[in-house]
C-alpha positions as CSV (number, residue, x, y, z in Angstrom):
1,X,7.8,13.7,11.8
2,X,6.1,11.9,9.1
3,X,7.1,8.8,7.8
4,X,5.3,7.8,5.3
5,X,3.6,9.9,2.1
6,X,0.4,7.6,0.4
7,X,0.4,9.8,-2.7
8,X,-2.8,9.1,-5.0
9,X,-1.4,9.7,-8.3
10,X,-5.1,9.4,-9.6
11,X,-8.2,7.4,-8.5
12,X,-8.9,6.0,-11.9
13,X,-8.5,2.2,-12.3
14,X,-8.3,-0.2,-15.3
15,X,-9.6,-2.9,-12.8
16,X,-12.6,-3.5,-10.8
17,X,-11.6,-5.3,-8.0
18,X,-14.9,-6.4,-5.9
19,X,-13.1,-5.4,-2.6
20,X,-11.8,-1.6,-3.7
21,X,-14.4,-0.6,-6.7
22,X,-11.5,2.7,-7.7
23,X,-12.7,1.8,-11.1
24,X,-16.0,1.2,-10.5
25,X,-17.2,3.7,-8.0
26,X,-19.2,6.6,-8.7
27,X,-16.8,9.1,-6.8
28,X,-14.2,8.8,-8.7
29,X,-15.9,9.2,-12.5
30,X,-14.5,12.1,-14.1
31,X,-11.9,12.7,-12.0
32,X,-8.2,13.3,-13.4
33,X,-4.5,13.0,-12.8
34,X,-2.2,14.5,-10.8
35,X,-0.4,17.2,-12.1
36,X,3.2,16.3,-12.4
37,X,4.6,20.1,-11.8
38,X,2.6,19.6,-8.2
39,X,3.9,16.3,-7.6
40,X,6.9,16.9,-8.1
41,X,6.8,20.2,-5.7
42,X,5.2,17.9,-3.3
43,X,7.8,15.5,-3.3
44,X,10.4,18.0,-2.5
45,X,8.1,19.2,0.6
46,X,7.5,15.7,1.6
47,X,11.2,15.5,1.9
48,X,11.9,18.3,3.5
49,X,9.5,17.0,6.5
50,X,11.3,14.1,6.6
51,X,9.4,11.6,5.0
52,X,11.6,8.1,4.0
53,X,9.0,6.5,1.8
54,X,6.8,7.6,-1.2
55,X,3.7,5.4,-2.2
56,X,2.7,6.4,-5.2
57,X,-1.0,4.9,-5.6
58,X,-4.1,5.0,-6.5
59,X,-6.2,4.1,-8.4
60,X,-4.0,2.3,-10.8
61,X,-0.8,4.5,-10.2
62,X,0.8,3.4,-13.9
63,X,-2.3,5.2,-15.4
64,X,-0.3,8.5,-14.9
65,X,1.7,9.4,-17.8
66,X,4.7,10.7,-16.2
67,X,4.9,7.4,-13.2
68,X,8.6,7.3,-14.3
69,X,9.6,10.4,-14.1
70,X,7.9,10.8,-10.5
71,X,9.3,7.7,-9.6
72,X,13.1,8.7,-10.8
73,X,12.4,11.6,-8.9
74,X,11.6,10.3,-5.4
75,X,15.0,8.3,-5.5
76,X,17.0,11.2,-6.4
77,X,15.4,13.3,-3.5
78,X,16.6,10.0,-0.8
79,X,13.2,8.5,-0.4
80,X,12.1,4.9,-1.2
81,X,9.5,4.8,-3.7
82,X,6.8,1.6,-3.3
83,X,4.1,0.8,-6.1
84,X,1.7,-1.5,-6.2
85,X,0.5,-2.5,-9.5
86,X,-2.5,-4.9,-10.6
87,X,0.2,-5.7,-13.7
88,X,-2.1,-4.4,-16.9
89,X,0.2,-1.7,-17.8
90,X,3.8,-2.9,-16.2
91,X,5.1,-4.2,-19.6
92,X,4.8,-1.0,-21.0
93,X,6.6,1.1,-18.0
94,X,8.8,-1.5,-16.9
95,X,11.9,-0.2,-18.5
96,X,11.4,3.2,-17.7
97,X,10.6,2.5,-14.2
98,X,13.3,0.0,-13.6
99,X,16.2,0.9,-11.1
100,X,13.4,3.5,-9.9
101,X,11.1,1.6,-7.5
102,X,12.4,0.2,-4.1
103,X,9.3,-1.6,-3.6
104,X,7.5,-3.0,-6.1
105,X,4.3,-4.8,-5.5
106,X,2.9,-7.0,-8.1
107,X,-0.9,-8.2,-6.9
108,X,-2.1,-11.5,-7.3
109,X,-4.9,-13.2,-5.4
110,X,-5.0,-17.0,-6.6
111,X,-2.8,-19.1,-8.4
112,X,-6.1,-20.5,-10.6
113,X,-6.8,-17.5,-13.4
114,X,-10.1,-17.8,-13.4
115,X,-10.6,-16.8,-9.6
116,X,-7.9,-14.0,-9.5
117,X,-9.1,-12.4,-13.0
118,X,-13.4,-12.7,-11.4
119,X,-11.9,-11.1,-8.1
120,X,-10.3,-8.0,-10.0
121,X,-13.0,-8.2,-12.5
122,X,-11.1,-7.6,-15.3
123,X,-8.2,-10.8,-17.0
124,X,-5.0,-9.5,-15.9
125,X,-3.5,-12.8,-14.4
126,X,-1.3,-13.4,-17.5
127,X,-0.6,-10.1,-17.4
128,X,0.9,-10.5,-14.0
129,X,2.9,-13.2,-14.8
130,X,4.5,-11.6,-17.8
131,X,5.1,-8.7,-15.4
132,X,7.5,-11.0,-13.4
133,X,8.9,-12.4,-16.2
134,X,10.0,-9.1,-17.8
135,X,10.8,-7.6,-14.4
136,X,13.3,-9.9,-13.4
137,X,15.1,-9.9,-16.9
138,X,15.8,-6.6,-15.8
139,X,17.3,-7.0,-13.0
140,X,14.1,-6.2,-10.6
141,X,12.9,-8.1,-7.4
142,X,9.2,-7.6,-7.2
143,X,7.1,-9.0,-4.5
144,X,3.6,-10.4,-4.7
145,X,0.8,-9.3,-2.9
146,X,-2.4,-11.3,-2.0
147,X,-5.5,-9.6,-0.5
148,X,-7.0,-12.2,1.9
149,X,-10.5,-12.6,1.7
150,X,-12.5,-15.7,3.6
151,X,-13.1,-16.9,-0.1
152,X,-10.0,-17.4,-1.4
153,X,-7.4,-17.7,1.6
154,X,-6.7,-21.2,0.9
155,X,-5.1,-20.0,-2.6
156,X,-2.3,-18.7,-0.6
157,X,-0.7,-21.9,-0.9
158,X,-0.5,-21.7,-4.9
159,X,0.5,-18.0,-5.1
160,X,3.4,-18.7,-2.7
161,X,4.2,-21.4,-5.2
162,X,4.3,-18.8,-8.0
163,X,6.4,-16.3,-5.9
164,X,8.9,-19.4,-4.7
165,X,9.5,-20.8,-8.5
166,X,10.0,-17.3,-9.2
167,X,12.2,-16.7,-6.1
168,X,9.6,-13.7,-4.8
169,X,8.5,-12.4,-1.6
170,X,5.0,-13.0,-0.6
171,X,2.9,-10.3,1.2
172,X,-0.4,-10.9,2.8
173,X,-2.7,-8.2,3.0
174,X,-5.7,-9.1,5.1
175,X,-9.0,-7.0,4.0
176,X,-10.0,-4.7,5.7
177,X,-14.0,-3.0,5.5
178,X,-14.2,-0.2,3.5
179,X,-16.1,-0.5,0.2
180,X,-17.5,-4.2,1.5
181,X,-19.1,-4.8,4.9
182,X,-17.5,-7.8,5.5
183,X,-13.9,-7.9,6.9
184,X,-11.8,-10.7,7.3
185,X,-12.9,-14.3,9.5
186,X,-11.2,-16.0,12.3
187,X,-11.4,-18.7,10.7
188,X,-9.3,-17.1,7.4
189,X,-6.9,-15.2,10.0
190,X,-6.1,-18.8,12.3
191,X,-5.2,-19.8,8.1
192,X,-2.9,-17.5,7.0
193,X,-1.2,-16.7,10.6
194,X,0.1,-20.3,10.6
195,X,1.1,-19.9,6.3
196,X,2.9,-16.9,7.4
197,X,5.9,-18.9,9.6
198,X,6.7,-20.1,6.0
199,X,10.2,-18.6,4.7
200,X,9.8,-15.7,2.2
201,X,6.3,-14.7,3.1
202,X,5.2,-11.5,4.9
203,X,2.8,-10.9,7.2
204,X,2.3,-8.3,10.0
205,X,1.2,-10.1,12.9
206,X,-0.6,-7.1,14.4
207,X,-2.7,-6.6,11.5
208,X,-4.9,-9.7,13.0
209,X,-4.6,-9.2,16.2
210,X,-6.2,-5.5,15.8
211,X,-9.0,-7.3,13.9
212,X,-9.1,-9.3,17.2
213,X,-9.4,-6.6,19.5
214,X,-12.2,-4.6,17.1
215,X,-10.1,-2.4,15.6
216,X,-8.8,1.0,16.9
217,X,-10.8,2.9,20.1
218,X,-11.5,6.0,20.6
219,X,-10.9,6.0,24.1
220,X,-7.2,4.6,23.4
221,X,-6.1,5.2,19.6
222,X,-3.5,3.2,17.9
223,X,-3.7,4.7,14.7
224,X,-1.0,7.2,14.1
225,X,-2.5,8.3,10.5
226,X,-1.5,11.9,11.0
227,X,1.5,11.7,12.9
228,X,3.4,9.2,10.5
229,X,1.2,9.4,7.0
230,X,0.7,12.3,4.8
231,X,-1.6,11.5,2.3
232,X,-2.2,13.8,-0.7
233,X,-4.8,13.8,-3.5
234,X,-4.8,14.2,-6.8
235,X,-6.3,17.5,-6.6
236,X,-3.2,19.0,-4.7
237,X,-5.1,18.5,-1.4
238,X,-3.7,16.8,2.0
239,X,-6.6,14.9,3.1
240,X,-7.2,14.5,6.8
241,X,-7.1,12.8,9.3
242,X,-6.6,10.1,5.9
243,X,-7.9,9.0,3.0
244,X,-10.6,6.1,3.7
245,X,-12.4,8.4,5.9
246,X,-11.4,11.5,5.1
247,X,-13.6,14.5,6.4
248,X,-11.4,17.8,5.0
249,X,-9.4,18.4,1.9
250,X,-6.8,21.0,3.0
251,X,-5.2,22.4,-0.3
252,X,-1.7,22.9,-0.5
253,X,-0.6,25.5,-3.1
254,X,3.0,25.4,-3.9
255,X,4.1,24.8,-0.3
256,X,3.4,21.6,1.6
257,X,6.0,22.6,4.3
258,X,3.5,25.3,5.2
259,X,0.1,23.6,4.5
260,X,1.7,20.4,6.8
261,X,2.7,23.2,9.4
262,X,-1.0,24.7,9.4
263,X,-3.0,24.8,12.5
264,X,-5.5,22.8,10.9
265,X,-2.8,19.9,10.4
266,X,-1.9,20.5,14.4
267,X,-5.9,19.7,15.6
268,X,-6.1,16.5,13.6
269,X,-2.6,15.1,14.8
270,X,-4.1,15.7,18.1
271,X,-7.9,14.0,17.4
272,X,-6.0,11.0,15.1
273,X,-7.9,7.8,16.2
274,X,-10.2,9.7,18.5
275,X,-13.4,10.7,15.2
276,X,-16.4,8.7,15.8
277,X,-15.8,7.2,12.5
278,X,-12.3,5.8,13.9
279,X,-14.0,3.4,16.4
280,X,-13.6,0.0,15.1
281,X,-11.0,1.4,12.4
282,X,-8.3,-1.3,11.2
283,X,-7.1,0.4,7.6
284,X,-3.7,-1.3,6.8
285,X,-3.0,1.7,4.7
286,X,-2.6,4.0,8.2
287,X,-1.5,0.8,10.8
288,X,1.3,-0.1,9.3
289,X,3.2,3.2,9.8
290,X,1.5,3.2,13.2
291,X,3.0,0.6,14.2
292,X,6.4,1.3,12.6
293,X,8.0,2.1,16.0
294,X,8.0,0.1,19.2
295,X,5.7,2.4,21.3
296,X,2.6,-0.4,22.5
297,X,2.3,-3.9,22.7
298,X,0.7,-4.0,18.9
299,X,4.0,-2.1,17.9
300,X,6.6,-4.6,19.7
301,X,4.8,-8.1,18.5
302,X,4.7,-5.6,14.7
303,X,8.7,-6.1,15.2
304,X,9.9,-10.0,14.1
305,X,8.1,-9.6,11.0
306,X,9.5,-6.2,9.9
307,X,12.9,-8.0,10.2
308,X,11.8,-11.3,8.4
309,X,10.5,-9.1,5.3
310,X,14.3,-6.8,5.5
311,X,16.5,-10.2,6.0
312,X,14.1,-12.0,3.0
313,X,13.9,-9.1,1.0
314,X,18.1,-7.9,1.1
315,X,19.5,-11.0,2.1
316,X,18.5,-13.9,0.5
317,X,17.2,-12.4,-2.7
318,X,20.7,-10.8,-2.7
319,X,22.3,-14.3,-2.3
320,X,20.2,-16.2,-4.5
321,X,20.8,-13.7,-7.9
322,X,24.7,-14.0,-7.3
């Protein structure tokens, strides 16, 4: 049973972050939107397989013109809805999306403007900021979410700042290789394992320790990308086995129940983590979910931090607004 949908709402961007490039790459020029009647078809099928949380992404996902509505739409059907947002076009959705998103992620890289604004290549730093402000006053809890690179891991310390003024979670989301060579150092990952122990920041301990071990192997797969993710395009497509390194769009129609049913769906649950191009392989996007149940060693040490972020998150925010 899946547990997770990674729904790209569209793979245009308004940013040009120099570790993703959705709004630079050449890939992705031209293409448009998900059409709202399929998305919201699709989130009725992703319900029916029993899937318990919707990321609706990207791309920027508040470029879509109906983000509310498919938002509003994912609670009604039960599921928790998660988006992650560089913040340029928060202030003009935040009331419509508001009581609507479980999780919502704004993402901010340094506390000096100048560095976070070069990394995502466009200025939107201010434009974070106002997002928190104008999310709280209504009433949301946003969290903050820092890509960790080896050049700005020491930043950490002022962006936890920002998130504990603001009384915010912090997440830490180590890079991984995908549109850059480089991944993430030892030296950065020794950092922000020790910053982690801090109250009211996140980090899944697993992640580095993957890194560690080179990533998933073929011979022995972690990654559970089929068996727990569903990921869908914005051409009405499941991709597969994911969508970093995707190899076959399967279309849907107007039954994902069926298309997720299909033989074809059946063959990759069976090869997930065993594709030459999975050796090595340490995608948060797909190891998160992998690790979400206590199956290996990766998945039990996975554990402590999944209750730090629920206790941080429900708890003390909880407390701390009353």
């Amino acid at each position: 049973m899946p547990l997770l949908c990674n729904y790209y709402l569209t793979y245009r961007c308004n940013a040009y972050c120099d570790f993703c490039h959705f709004g630079d790459h050449e890939a992705f020029r031209g293409t448009r939107h998900a059409r709202t009647d399929d998305v919201l078809r699709n989130l009725a099928g992703a319900r029916a397989l029993g899937v318990r949380f919707m990321d609706l992404t990207g791309g920027e996902p508040l470029l879509h013109p109906d983000i509310a509505t498919i938002a509003a739409e994912t609670r009604r059907l039960g599921m928790k809805a998660s988006i992650t947002t560089n913040g340029l076009l928060y202030p003009k959705h935040a009331e419509a999306l508001a009581g609507h998103v479980d999780l919502l992620h704004f993402s901010l890289d340094s506390a000096d403007p100048a560095q976070h604004d070069a990394m995502r290549g466009v200025a939107c730093f201010d434009h974070v900021m106002e997002s928190i402000r104008i999310a709280k006053s209504l009433g949301e809890t946003p969290d903050l979410l820092f890509t960790v690179t080896d050049h700005n891991y020491k930043q950490v310390e002022g962006v936890h700042e920002i998130a504990r003024r603001h009384g915010l979670m912090l997440l830490l989301n180590p890079v991984f290789r995908y549109f850059r060579e480089e991944g993430l150092g030892e030296e950065a990952m020794a950092w922000i394992e020790v910053f982690a122990r801090k109250p009211m920041v996140y980090l899944n301990p697993s992640f580095l320790q993957l890194r560690r071990q080179g990533g998933n192997h073929r011979e022995d797969p972690l990654c559970r990308a089929v068996s727990r993710v569903i990921v869908l395009s914005p051409e009405n497509e499941i991709l597969l086995p994911c969508y970093h390194l995707h190899f076959e769009r399967l279309p849907i129609g107007d039954d994902l129940v069926t298309a997720w049913n299909s033989e074809r769906v059946r063959w990759h649950r069976e090869q997930e983590g065993r594709h030459d191009f999975c050796e090595g392989c340490s995608i948060n996007c797909y190891f998160e979910p992998s690790f979400a149940f206590p199956t290996n060693r990766l998945s039990l040490a996975s554990v402590p931090s999944k209750i730090k972020y629920g206790y941080s998150k429900y708890v003390v925010q909880t407390l701390r607004r009353r």
